[in-house]
N, C-alpha and C positions, 0 to 999 in steps of 0.2 A: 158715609165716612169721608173727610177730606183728604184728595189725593195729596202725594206727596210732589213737593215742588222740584221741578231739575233744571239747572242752570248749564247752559251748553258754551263753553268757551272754546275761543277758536282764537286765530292768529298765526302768523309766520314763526318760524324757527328765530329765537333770538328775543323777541319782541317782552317776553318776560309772564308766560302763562305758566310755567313754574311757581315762579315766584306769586303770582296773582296767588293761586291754590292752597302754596304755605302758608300765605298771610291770612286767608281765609276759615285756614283751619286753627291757625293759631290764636284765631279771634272768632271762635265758632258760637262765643257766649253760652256754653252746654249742650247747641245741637250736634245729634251726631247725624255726621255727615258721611254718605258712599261714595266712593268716585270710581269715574270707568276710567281707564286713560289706555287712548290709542297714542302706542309706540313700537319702533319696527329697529331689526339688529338683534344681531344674538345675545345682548344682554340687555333688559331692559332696565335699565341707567334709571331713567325718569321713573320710574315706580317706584324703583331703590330709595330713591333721594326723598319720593312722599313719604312714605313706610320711616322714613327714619329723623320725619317731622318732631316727633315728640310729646305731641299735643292729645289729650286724652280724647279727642271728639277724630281720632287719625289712626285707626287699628288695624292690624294689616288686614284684619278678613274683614273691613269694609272696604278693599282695595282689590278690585277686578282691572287686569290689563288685558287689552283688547291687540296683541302682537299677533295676527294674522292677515292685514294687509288695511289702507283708509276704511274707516266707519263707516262713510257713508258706500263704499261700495261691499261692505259684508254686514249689512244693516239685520236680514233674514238669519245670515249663519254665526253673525259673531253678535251683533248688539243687541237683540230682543231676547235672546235665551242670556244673557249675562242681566238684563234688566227682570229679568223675569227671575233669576235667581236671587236675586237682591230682595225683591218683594214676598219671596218663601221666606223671607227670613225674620225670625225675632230676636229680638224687637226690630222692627220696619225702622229706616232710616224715617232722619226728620227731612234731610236735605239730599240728592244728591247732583253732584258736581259730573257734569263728564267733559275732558279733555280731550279736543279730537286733534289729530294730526295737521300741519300749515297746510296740506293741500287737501283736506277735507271739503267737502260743498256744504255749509249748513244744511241749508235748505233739506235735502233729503234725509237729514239725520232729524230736524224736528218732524218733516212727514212722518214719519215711524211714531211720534208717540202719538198720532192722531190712530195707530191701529188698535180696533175695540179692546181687547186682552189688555191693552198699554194704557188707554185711556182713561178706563174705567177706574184707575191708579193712579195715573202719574198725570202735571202738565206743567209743561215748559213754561215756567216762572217767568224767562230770558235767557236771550242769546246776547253775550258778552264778546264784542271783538278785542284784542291785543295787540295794540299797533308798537311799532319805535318810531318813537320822534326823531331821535337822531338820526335812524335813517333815511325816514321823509325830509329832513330837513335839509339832508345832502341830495336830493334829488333822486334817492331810490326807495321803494316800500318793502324791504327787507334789507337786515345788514350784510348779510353774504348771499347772495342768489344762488353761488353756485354750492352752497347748502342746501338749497330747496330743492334743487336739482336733484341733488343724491337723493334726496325722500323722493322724489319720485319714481328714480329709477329704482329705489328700494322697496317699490310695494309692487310686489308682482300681480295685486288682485286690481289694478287701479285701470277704472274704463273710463276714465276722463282728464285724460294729460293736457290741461287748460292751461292755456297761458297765463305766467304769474301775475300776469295786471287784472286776469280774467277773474281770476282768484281773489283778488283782495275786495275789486268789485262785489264780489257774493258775500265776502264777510261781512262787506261792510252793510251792506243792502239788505240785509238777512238780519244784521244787528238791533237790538232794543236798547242795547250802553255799548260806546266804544270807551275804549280806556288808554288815553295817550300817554304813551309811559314813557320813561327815560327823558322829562321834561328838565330834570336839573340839567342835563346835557345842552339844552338848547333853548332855556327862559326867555332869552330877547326877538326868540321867532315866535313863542304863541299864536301872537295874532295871525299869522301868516297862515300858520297849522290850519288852526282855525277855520277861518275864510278857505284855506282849497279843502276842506273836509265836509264842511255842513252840509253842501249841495252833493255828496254824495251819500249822506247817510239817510234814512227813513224819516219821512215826517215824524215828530216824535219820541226819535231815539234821541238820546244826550250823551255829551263828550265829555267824561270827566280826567282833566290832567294827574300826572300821576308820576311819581319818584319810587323806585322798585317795587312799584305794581301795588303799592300800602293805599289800599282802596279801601273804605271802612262795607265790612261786613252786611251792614243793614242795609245799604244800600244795593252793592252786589247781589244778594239771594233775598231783594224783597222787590223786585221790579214787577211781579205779577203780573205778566204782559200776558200769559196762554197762547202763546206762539203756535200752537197747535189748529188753534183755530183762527187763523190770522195769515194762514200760508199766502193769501192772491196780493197782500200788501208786500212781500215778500219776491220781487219777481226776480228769477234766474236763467243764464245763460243758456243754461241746462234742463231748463222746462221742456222741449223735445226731446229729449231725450242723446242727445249728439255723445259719440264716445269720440277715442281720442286713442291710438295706440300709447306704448311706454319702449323707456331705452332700458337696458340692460345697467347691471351697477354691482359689485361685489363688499361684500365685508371680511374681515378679517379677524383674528385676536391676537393679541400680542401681549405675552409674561414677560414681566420684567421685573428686575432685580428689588430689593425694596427702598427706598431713596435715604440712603445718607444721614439726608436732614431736609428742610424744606430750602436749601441754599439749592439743592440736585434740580429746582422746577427753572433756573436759570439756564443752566445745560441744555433741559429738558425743553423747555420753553425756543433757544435757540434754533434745537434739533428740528422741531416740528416748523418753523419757519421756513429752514432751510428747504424740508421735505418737503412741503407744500407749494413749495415755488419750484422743484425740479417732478413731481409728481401729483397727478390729479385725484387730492385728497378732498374730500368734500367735510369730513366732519371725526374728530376722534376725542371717543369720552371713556372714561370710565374710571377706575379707585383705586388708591394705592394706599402701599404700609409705609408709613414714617416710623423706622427707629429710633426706639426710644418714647415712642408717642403711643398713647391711649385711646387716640380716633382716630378715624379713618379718612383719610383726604379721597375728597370728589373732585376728578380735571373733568375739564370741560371745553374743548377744545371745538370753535370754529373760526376757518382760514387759518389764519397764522396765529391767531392769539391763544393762550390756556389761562383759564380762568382756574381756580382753587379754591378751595376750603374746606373744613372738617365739617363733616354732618351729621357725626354721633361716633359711640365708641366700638370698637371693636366688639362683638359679642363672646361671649365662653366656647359657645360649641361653632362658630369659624373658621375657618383657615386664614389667614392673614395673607393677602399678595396684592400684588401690583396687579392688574391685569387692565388696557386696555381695550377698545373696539376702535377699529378703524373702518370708516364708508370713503368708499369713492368710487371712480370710473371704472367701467370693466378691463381689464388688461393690466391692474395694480400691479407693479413687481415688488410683490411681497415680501421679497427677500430682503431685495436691498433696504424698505423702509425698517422692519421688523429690525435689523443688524443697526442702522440708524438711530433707534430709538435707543436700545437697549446699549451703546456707546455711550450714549448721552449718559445715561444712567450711572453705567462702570467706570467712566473715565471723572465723574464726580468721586464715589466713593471712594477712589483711590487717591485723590486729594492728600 
């Protein structure tokens, strides 16, 4: 019997492996597809937002999220029993997708499908990395670092606190297709990209540019690379095995009012600027009610910026609210951001 192919994508926070997933699902050509996705925080945002893709090859029970700490270091207790449930199931996926977390280690995540029970099923088609042009372009390999920061300090199971240059090295090194994304941002550096990129990627692997991750399908889940048996081409930091301690980091939740109108994310938008530059906020997401409105608005908040949009309707049997997540450094005063946010909010509606 032919095992089933899994594409393992990886990437910094930002870099747009979201969006790579949507477009893949929404152009799956009738396969159906599983996806595991490692995400960490008391609500898991990114799972929300796949679940409510739309696309019939996108159902929420073929959507396993992996929120108890990096993949590659709960490989035994959280990734091989979520894969192994996947495969109990009928009808067997044709494809599946897993999204690991920016500071994930490939490498040790395609090890695991080289274990017998795993093999005899499944083989890593490809490893897809997630880059931002725009931020390599500026001279950093992530757009907020100290968003990556917070996922760090937010995964309590995590034995390999590697420096983020350390990191991008193993995506990239580990990769079969990198995928330079957010190139509309930054067309007249190509070449440049380019040239500092190739000498870091795999003899073999290819770069394809890219405007909100609209990567065509065939391409992405037809690389057939069997990265399973392919690990020594594959070399990492972390082949000794070297761990790394972690810092400490807290989250939060914050209810707030329901917005006005979509004029209230101007307020809003302010608030979180101000916050961010008098407190060390690392990243705040999560969904609100528009009055008046039939769907439900996704922020998405890293640094100063909130990003928006509606990603589906309200459901019948729901509760309609606002509710944020906030990550940051340990010592948040909760108070004052929480009273901050929700100003923002009230002092709109009362317009």
């Amino acid at each position: 019997m032919a095992r089933i192919p899994a594409t393992v994508i990886t990437g910094f926070l930002g870099a747009g492996k979201t969006s790579l997933i949507r477009h893949l699902l929404t152009h799956a050509s009738g396969k159906r597809i599983a996806l595991l996705i490692n995400e960490f925080g008391d609500v898991g945002v990114d799972g929300e937002i796949l679940k409510a893709c739309g696309a019939p090859s996108c159902s929420q029970d073929d959507i396993i999220e992996l929120a108890n700490g990096c993949i590659c270091c709960t490989v035994a207790d959280d990734f091989l029993p979520a894969i192994e449930a996947l495969l109990a199931r009928e009808p067997k996926p044709d494809h599946i997708i897993v999204e690991t977390s920016g500071l994930a280690l490939p490498k040790p995540l395609v090890k695991a499908f080289a274990w017998p029970d795993v093999k005899a099923a499944v083989t890593v088609d490809g490893v897809v990395t997630v880059l931002d042009a725009a931020a390599l372009a500026a001279g950093r390999i992530a757009d907020d670092l100290a968003a990556l920061e917070a996922q760090r300090a937010a995964d309590e199971t995590l034995d390999h606190e590697s420096p983020i240059e350390e990191l991008f090295e193993e995506q990239l090194g580990c990769a079969d297709l990198v995928i330079l994304n957010k190139m509309d941002l930054v067309s007249d550096q190509a070449d440049a990209l380019l040239a500092k990129l190739r000498p870091m990627i795999r003899p073999g692997a290819q770069i394809l540019q890219a405007q909100g991750a609209a990567v065509d399908s065939a391409v992405v889940l037809g690389l057939e690379a069997a990265a399973e048996d392919d690990l020594d081409s594959r070399p990492s930091h972390h082949d000794d095995g070297h761990e790394h301690d972690h810092e400490d980091f807290e989250t939060f939740i914050v209810e707030l009012a329901p917005l006005a109108s979509q004029d209230a994310l101007e307020p809003l938008r302010a608030a979180i600027a101000d916050l961010v530059a008098r407190h060390p906020i690392y990243r705040i997401k999560g969904f609100a009610e528009v009055l008046g409105k039939p769907m439900r608005l996704t922020l998405q908040g890293v640094g100063p910026r909130l990003e928006s949009y509606f990603d589906r309707p309200w459901q019948a049997d729901e509760t309609r609210a606002t509710r944020l997540v906030v990550i940051g450094a340990h010592g948040l005063d909760q108070a004052a951001i929480a009273q901050g946010l929700r100003a923002a909010v009230l002092a709109q509606a009362a317009e």
